[in-house]
Residue, then its C-alpha position, 0 to 999 in steps of 0.5 A: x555613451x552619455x547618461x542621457x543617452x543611455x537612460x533615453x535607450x533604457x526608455x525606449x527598451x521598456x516601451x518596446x517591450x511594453x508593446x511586444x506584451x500587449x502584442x503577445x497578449x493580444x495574439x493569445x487571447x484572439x487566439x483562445x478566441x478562436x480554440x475556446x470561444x467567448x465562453x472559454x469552452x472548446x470552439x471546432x475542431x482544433x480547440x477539441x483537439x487541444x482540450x483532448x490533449x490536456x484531458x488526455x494528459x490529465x488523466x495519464x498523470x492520474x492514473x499513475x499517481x493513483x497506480x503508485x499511491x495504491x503500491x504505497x499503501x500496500x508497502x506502508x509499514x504503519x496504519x498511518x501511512x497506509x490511509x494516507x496512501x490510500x486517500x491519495x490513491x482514492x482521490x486520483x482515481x477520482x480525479x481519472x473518472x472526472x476527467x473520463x467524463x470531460x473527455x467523453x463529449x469531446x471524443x463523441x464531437x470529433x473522435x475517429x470511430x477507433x477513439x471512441x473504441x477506445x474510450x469503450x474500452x478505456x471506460x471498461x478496463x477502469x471501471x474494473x480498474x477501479x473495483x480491484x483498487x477498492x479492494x486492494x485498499x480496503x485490505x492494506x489499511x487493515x494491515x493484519x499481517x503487520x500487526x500479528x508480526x508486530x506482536x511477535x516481535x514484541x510483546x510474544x518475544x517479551x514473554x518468552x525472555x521472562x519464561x527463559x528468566x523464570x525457568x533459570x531462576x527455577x533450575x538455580x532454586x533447585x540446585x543441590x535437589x534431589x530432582x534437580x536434573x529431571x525439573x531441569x529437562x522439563x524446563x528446558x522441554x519448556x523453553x525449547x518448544x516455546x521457542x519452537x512456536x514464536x520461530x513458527x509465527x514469521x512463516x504463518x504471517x508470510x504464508x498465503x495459503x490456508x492448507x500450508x497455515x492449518x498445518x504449521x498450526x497443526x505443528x504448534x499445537x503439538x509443541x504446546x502439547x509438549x509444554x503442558x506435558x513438562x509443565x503438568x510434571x513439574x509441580x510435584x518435583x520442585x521444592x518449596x523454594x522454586x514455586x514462585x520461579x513456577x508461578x512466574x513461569x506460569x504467568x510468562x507462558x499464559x502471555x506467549x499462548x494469548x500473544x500467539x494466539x492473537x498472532x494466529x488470528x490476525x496472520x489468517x486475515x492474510x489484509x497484507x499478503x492478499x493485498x500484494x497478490x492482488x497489486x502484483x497481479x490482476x491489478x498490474x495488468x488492468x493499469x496496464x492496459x488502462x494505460x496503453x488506451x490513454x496512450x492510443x487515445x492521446x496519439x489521436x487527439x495529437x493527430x487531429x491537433x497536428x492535421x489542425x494546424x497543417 
């Protein structure tokens, strides 16, 4: 084939397609004439039904970004991310209930009997929907129980490596004294009940149920009994030499009782623990249902389009 040639088929290939988009082009825009009208809005029966379709499958897509944002935050393993999966979570249930009020018209100009039901229904569920999310989220951003376990991972466990250091230290300074055996029983008294309650703080973090944390609270009470017990008995046994080890593992146990303590207030706040309840429970199954009358109404909608364009 000649380079004319070739060049005077390439023209008449562009001129063709050319045509065949002004064509299309064409057609589409007469044809959102007749669906939407000069204003761009819905026009009959048929471009109801289209624009219920596209609502519709707007607000599935909301709800389940907003259902999967809400599990995100209650997940989330640090403030910031907590309020990051909360915002989103918000701003797509948000994005629901705008595109609810599109589809309220629509549903009420040429929705069957059953879909405006439905809508009944649907507005109903969501707005509980939307009561338990508040809830579930202005709990997980708090994270209490993250952070009393946070705390017991930390700064708890720190003070009681240095109270195991202080008491060793001790029970070296008074090797070869005459009471070396019974400050070395009093120390270990110490140091095992200490350990006692930073084994308890896991359970009473994970634990939701008040009566069960009184009563693990109740058991470190009696070991802290114990280590003021041993610790009152030690300071007329131990030499000169061993006071500051004493004075050290003082220090050490005042910081393990305020970490715990501060561990016991923020685990009784239980944000985490009734955030998961309440996501795993009544909120699974009001998304659920929000979610099968979308799904019923979408059915609709795809049935009036289908009637349109028989």
């Amino acid at each position: 084939m000649s380079a004319a040639l070739r060049e005077k088929r390439v023209s008449l290939n562009a001129a063709a397609a050319v045509g065949l988009g002004l064509a299309l082009a064409a057609s589409l825009a007469f044809l959102g004439f007749l669906l939407f009208g000069p204003q761009g809005r819905p026009s009959g029966v048929f471009g109801r039904a289209v624009e219920r379709v596209k609502v519709l499958s707007r607000m599935q897509a909301a709800l389940h970004a907003a259902v999967e944002g809400e599990k995100s935050a209650v997940l989330a393993e640090t403030d910031e991310e907590s309020r990051l999966f909360a915002e989103q979570a918000a701003n797509a249930t948000l994005a629901v209930e705008q595109a609810r009020r599109e589809l309220a018209p629509l549903v009420d100009a040429e929705g069957s009997p059953k879909d405006k039901e439905l809508l009944a229904e649907f507005t109903e569920a969501f707005a509980a929907f939307r009561k338990i999310d508040t809830e579930i989220l202005e709990l997980a951003v708090q994270n209490t129980n993250l952070k009393a376990a946070r705390i017991s991972r930390g700064p708890a466990r720190e003070a009681l490596l240095r109270l195991d250091a202080a008491l060793e230290g001790l029970r070296r300074a008074c090797a070869g004294h005459a009471a070396e055996r019974k400050i070395a029983t009093l120390a270990y008294e110490i140091q095992l009940a200490a350990l006692h309650i930073l084994v308890q703080h896991a359970p009473h973090i994970a634990e939701p149920d008040e009566k069960r944390m009184d009563e693990i609270e109740q058991d470190m009470r009696a070991a802290d009994a114990r280590i003021k017990t041993a610790l009152e008995g030690l300071p007329v046994l131990v030499p000169a030499a061993g006071k500051p080890m004493l004075e050290a593992a003082r220090a050490a146990l005042s910081d393990f009782d305020r970490d715990t303590r501060e561990v016991l207030r923020l685990s009784r706040q239980n944000t985490n623990v009734r955030s998961l309840a309440l996501s795993l429970g009544q909120k699974r199954k009001v998304a659920a249902r929000c979610e099968e009358i979308l799904a019923a109404l979408q059915e609709g909608a795809q049935a009036t389009l289908f009637k349109g364009t028989r």
